[in-house]
PALUM-423990 format. One record per residue: residue number from 1; x, y negated, z negated of N, C-alpha, C in turn. Coordinates in steps of 0.1 Angstrom, whole numbers, plus 5000, padded with zeros to 4 digits. Example, Ala and Ser with C-alpha at 12.3 -4.5 7.8 and 13.67 -1.06 7.14 Angstrom:
% PALUM-423990
{1 {5132 5057 4922} {5123 5045 4922} {5132 5033 4922}}
{2 {5128 5022 4929} {5137 5011 4929} {5129 5000 4921}}
***
This chain:
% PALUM-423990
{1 {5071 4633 5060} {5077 4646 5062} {5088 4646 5073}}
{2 {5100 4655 5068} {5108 4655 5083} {5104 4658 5089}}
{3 {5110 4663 5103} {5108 4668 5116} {5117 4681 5112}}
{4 {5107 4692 5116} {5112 4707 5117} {5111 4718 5128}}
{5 {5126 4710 5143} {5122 4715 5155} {5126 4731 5154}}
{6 {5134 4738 5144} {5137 4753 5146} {5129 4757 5134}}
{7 {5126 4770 5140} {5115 4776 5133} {5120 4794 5130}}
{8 {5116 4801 5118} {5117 4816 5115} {5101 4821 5116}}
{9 {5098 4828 5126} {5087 4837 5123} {5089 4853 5123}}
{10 {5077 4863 5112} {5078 4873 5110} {5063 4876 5110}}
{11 {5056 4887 5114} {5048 4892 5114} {5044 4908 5110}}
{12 {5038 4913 5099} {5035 4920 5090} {5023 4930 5090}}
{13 {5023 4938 5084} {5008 4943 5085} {5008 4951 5067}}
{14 {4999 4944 5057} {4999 4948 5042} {4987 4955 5043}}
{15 {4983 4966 5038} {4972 4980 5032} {4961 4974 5024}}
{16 {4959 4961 5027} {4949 4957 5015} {4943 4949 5023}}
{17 {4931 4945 5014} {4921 4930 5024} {4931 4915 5020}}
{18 {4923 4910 5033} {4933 4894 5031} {4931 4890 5014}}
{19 {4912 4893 5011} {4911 4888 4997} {4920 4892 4987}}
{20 {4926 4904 4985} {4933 4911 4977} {4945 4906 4979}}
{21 {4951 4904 4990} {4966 4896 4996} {4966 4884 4994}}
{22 {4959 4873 4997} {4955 4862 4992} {4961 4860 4977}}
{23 {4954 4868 4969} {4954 4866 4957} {4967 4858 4948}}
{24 {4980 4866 4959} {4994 4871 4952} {5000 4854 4958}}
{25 {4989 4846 4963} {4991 4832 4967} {4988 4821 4955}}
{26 {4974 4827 4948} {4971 4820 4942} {4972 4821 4919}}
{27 {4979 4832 4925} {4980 4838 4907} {4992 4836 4902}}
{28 {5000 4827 4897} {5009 4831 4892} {5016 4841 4887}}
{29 {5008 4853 4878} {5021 4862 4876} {5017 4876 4886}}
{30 {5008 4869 4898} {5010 4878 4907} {5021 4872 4921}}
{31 {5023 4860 4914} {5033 4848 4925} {5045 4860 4916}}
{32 {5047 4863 4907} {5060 4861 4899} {5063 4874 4907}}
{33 {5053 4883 4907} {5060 4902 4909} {5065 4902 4923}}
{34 {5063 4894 4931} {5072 4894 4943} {5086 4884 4942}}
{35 {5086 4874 4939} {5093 4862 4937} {5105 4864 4926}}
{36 {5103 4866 4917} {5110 4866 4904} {5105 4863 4891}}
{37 {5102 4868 4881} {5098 4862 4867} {5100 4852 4863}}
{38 {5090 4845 4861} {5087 4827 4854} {5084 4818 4868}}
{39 {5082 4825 4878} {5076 4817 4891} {5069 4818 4894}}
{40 {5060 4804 4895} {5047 4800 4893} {5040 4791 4906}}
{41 {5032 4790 4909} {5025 4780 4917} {5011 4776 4912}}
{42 {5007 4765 4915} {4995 4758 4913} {4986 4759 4923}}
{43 {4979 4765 4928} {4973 4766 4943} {4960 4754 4945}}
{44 {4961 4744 4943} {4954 4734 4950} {4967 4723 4957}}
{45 {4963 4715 4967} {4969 4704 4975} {4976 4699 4968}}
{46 {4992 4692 4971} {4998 4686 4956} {5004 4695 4946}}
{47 {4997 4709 4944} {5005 4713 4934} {5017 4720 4934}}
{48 {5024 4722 4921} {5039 4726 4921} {5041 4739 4926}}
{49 {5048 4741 4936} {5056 4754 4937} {5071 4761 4931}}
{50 {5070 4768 4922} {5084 4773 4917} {5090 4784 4918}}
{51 {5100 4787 4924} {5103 4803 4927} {5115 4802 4916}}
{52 {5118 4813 4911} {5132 4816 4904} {5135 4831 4911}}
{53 {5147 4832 4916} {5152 4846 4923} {5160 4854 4911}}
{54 {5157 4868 4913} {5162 4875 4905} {5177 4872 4895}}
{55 {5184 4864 4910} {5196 4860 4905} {5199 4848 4901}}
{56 {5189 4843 4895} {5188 4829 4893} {5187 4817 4900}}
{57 {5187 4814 4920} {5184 4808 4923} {5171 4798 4919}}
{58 {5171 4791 4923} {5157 4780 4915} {5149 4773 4933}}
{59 {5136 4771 4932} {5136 4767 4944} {5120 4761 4943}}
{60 {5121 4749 4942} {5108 4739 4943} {5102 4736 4958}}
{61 {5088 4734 4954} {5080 4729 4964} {5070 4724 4961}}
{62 {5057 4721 4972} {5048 4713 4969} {5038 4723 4976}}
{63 {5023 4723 4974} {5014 4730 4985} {5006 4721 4987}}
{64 {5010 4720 5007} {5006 4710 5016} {4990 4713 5018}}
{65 {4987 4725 5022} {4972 4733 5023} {4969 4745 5018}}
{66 {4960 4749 5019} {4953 4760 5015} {4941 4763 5018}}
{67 {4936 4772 5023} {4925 4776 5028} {4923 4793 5022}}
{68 {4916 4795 5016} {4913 4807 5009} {4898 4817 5018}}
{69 {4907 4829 5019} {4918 4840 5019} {4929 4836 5030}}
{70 {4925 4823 5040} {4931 4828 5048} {4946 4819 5053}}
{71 {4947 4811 5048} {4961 4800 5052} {4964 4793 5038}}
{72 {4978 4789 5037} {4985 4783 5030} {5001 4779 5029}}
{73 {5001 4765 5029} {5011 4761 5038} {5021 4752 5025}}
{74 {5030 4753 5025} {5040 4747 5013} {5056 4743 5020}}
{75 {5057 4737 5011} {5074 4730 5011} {5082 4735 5007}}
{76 {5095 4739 5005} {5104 4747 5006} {5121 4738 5001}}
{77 {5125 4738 4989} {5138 4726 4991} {5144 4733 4992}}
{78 {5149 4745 4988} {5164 4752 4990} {5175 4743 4996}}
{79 {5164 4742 5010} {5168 4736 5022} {5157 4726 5029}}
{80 {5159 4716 5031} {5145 4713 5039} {5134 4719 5046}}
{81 {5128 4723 5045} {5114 4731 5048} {5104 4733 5048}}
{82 {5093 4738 5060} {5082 4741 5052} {5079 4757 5055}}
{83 {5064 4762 5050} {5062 4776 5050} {5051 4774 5050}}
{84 {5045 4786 5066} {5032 4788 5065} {5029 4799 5062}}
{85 {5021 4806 5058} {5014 4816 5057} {5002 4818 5065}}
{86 {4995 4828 5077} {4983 4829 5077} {4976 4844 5077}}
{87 {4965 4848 5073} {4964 4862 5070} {4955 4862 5078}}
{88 {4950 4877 5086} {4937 4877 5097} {4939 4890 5094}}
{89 {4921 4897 5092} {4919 4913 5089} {4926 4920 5098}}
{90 {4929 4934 5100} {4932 4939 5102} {4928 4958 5104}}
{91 {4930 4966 5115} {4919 4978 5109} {4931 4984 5098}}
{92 {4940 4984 5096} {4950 4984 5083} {4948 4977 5073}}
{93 {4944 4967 5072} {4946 4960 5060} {4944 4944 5069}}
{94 {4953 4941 5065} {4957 4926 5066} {4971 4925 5074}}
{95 {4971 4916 5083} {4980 4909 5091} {4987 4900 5086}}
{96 {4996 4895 5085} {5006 4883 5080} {5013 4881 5086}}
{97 {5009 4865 5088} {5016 4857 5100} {5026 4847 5091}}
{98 {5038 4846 5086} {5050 4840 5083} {5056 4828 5096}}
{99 {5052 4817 5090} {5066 4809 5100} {5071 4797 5090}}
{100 {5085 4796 5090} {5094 4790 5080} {5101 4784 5089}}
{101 {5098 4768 5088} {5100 4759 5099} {5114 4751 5090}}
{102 {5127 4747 5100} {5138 4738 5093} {5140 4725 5102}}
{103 {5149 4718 5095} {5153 4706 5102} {5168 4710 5107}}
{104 {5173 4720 5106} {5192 4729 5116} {5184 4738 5116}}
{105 {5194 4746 5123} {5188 4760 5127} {5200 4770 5118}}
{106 {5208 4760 5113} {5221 4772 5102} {5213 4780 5091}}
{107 {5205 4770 5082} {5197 4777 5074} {5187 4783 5079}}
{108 {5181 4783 5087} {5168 4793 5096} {5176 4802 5099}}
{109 {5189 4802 5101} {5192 4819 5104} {5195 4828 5092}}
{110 {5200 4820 5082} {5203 4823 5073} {5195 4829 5065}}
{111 {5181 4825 5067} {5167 4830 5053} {5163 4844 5069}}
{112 {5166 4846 5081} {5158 4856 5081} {5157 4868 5079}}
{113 {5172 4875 5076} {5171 4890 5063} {5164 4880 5054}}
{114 {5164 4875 5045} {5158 4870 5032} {5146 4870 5037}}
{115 {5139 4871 5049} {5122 4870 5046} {5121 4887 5049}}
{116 {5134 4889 5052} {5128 4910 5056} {5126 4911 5047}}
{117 {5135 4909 5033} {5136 4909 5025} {5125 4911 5015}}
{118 {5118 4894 5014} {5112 4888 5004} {5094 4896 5009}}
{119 {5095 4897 5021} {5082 4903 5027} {5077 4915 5023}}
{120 {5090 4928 5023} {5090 4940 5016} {5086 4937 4999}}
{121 {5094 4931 4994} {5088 4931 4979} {5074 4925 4980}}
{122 {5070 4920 4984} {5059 4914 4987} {5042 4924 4988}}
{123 {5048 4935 5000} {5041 4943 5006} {5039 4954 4992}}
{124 {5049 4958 4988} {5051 4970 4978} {5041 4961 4964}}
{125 {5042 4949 4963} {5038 4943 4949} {5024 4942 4952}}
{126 {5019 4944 4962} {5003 4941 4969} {5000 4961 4964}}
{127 {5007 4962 4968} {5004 4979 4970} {5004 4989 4954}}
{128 {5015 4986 4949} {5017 4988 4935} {5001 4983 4926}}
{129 {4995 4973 4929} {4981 4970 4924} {4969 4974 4928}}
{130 {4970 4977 4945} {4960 4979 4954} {4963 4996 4947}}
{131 {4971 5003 4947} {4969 5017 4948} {4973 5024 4931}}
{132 {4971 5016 4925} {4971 5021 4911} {4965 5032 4907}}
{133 {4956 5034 4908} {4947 5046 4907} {4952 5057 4917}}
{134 {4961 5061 4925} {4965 5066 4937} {4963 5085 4932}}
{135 {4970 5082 4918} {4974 5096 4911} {4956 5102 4910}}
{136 {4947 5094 4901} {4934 5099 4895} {4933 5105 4908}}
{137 {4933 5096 4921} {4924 5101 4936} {4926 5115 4939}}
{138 {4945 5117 4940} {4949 5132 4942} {4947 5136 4938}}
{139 {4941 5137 4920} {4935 5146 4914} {4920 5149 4915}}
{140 {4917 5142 4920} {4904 5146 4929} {4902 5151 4940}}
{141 {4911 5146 4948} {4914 5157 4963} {4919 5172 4960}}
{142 {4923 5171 4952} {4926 5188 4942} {4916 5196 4944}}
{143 {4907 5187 4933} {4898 5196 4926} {4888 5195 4937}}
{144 {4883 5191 4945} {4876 5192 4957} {4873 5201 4965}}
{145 {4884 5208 4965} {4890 5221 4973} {4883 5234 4960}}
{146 {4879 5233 4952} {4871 5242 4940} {4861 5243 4939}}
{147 {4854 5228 4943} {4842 5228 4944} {4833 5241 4954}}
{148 {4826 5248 4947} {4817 5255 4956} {4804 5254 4963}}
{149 {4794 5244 4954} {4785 5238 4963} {4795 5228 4973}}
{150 {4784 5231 4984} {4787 5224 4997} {4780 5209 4998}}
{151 {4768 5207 4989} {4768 5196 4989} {4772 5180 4980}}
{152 {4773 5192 4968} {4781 5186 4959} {4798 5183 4962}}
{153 {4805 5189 4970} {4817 5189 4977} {4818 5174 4987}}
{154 {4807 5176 4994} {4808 5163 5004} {4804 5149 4999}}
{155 {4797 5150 4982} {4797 5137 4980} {4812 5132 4971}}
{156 {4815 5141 4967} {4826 5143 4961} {4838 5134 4969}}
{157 {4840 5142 4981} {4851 5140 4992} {4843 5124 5001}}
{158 {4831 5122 4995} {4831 5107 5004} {4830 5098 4994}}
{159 {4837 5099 4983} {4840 5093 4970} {4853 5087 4971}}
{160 {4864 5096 4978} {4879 5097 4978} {4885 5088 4989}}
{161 {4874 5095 4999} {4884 5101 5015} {4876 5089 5026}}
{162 {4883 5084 5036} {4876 5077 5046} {4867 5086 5050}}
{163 {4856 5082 5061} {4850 5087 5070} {4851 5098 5080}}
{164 {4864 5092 5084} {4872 5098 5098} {4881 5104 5088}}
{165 {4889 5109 5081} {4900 5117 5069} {4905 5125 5081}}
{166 {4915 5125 5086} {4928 5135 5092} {4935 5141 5084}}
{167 {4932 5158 5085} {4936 5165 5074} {4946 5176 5087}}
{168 {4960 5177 5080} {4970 5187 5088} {4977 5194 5076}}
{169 {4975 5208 5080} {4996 5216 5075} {4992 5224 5086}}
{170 {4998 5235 5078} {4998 5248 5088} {4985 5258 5093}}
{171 {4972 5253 5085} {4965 5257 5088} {4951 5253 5091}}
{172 {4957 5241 5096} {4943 5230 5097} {4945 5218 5106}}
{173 {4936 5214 5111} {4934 5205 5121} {4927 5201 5125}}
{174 {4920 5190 5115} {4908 5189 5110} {4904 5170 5109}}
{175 {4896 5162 5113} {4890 5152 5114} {4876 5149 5108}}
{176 {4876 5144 5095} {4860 5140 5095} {4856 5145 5082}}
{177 {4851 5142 5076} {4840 5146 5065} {4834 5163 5064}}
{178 {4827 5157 5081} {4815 5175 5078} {4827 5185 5080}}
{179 {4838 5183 5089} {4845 5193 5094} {4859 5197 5084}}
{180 {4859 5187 5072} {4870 5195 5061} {4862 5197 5049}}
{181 {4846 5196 5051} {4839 5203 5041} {4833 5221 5044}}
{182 {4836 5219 5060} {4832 5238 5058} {4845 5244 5061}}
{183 {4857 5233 5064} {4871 5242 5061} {4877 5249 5047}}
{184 {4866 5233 5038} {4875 5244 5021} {4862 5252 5019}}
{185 {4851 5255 5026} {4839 5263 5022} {4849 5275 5025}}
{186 {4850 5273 5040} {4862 5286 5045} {4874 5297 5037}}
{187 {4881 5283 5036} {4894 5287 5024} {4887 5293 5014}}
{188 {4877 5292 5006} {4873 5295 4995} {4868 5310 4994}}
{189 {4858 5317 5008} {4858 5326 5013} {4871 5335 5014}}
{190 {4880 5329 5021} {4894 5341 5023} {4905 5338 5015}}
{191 {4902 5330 5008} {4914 5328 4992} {4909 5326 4984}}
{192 {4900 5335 4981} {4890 5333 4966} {4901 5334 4955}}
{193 {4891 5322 4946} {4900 5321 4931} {4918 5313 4933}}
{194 {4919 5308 4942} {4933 5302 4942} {4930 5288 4946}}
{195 {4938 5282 4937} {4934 5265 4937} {4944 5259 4937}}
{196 {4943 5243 4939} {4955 5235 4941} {4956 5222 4928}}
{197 {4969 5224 4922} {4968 5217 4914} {4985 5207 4912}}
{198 {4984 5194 4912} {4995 5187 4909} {5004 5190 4904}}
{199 {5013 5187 4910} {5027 5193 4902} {5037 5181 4903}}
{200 {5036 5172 4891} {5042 5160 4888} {5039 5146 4887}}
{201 {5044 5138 4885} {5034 5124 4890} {5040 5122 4905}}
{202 {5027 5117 4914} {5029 5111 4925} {5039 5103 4926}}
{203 {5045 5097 4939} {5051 5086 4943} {5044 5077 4956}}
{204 {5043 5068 4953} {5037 5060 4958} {5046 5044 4971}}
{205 {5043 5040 4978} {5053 5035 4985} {5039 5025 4998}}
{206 {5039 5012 4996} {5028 5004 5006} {5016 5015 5008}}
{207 {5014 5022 4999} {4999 5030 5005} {5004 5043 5012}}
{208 {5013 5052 5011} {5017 5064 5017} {5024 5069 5000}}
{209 {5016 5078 4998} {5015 5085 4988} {5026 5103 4987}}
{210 {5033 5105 4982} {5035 5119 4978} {5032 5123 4967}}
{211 {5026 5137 4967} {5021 5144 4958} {5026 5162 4957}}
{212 {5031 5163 4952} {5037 5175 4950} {5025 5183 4945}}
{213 {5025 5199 4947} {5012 5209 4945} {5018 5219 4942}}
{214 {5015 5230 4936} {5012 5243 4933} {4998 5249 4933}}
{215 {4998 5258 4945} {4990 5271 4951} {4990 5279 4932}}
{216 {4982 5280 4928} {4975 5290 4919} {4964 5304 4921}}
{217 {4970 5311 4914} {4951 5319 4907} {4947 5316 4902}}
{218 {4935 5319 4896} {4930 5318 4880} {4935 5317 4873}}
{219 {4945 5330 4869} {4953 5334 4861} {4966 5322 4856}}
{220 {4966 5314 4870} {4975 5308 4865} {4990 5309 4875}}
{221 {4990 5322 4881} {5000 5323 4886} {5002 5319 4901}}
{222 {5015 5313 4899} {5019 5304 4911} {5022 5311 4924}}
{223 {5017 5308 4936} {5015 5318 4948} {5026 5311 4960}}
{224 {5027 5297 4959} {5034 5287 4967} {5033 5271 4958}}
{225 {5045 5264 4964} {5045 5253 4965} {5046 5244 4974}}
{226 {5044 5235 4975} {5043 5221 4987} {5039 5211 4981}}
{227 {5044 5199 4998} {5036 5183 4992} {5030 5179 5003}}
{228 {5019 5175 4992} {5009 5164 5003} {5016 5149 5008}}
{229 {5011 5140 5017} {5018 5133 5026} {5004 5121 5026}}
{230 {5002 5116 5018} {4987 5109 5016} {4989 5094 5022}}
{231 {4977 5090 5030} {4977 5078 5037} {4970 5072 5032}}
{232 {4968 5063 5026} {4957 5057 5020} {4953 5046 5024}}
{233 {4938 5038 5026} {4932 5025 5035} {4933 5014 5024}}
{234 {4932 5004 5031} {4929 4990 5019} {4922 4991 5014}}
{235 {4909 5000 5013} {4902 4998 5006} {4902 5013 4993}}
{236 {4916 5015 4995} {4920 5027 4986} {4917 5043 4985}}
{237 {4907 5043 4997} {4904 5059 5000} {4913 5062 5011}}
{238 {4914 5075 5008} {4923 5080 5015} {4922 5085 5038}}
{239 {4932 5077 5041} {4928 5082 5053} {4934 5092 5062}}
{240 {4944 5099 5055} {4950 5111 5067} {4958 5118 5053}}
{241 {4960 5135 5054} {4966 5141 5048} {4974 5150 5052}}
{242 {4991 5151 5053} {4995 5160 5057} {4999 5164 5046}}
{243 {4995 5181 5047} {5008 5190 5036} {5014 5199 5042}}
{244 {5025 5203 5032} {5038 5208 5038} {5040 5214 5027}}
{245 {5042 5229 5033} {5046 5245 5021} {5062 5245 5024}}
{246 {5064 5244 5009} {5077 5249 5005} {5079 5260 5013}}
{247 {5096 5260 5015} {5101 5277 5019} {5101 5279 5009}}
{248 {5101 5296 5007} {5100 5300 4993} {5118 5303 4988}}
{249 {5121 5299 4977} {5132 5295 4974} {5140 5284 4971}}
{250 {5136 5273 4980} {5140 5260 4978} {5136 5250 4969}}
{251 {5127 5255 4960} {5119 5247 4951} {5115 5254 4937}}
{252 {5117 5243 4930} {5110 5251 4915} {5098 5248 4912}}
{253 {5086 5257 4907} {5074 5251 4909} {5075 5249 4888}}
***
């Protein structure tokens, strides 16, 4: 092997467990959704690395190590190179430690937008799988707020929601399980019969969720609109919610 005295490091934080992050090391067409389509790796010692870039670049290597979930280390020709990867938990998710070692320092300056880069698609392609279900959950957090038994409510909401759940808009300010299960008891009490229901498909972005809503009656008829601001943990429940009421007029519900 050369000698590779200039080095690129970046350091990350992805919404998922290392196991789940790991993965996108060892799967091919979960190698491909960050990388480019038809790019492949072998994940044992010796095996082939192949990237193809959107724009057709082509870019071989070899994998030097591997250690599962947590290191893995490969060759890089673009340019002469190697690449490490190492992942360590995190109370977010997972940590990612990137260092992309060269033999000049022209091309190490060169790839480091290209690892801001390649890291973002990276993070979103972990996230896009980790939070797939993101929409069903809002629609559980919805209907949650309907529920009238109180005890059926709280197993409900520890189905969804972390432990600690940070719930804010304009009328709340609220931490914890027990303490946003006698808030929608509350709401239910002084806004009888008005409920919260989705209004559109979610958008989703590394685990920070929007969800658009309409305020209803019974009846059906629309009282307000707003959006929720959803945080979601690596382990896909949700951990903090801000919403935010439309002015009235600025919006079509």
């Amino acid at each position: 092997m050369p000698e590779f005295p200039h080095r690129l490091e970046r350091t990350v934080t992805i919404r998922a467990t290392p196991e789940t992050v790991f993965r996108f090391f060892t799967d091919s067409p979960r190698w491909a959704t960050w990388w480019g389509a038809g790019s492949t790796i072998d994940p044992v010692v010796g095996g082939p690395v192949y990237i193809r870039h959107p724009n057709g670049v082509e870019v071989r290597g070899e994998v030097l190590e591997i250690t599962v979930p947590e290191r893995i280390v490969f060759t890089y020709d673009l340019t002469p190179s190697r690449v490490t990867i190492r992942l360590e938990p995190d109370q977010d998710g997972t940590r990612l430690h990137l260092e992309h070692e060269f033999a000049d320092a022209g091309p190490r300056d060169e790839h480091v937008q290209g690892w801001r880069f390649q890291l973002s698609l990276f993070a979103n392609a972990v996230a896009n799988e980790v939070y797939a279900g993101a929409q069903s959950v809002v629609d559980s957090w919805f209907a949650a707020w309907l529920i009238a038994d109180e005890e059926t409510r709280e197993k409900a909401l520890d189905g969804i929601v972390s432990p600690g759940i940070a719930f804010r808009d304009r009328y709340s300010l609220l931490d914890g399980i027990p303490d946003l299960v006698a808030h929608i008891g509350a709401s239910q009490r002084f806004m009888p019969g008005i409920g919260l229901r989705r209004n559109g498909e979610v958008r989703q972005c590394q685990g920070t969720v929007l969800a658009n809503w309409i305020a209803a009656r019974i009846d059906g008829k629309a009282l307000m609109t707003g959006t929720n601001v959803l945080l979601f943990g690596p382990d896909g429940k949700i951990d903090s919610v801000t919403g935010l009421t439309d002015v009235p007029g600025t919006t079509q519900a």
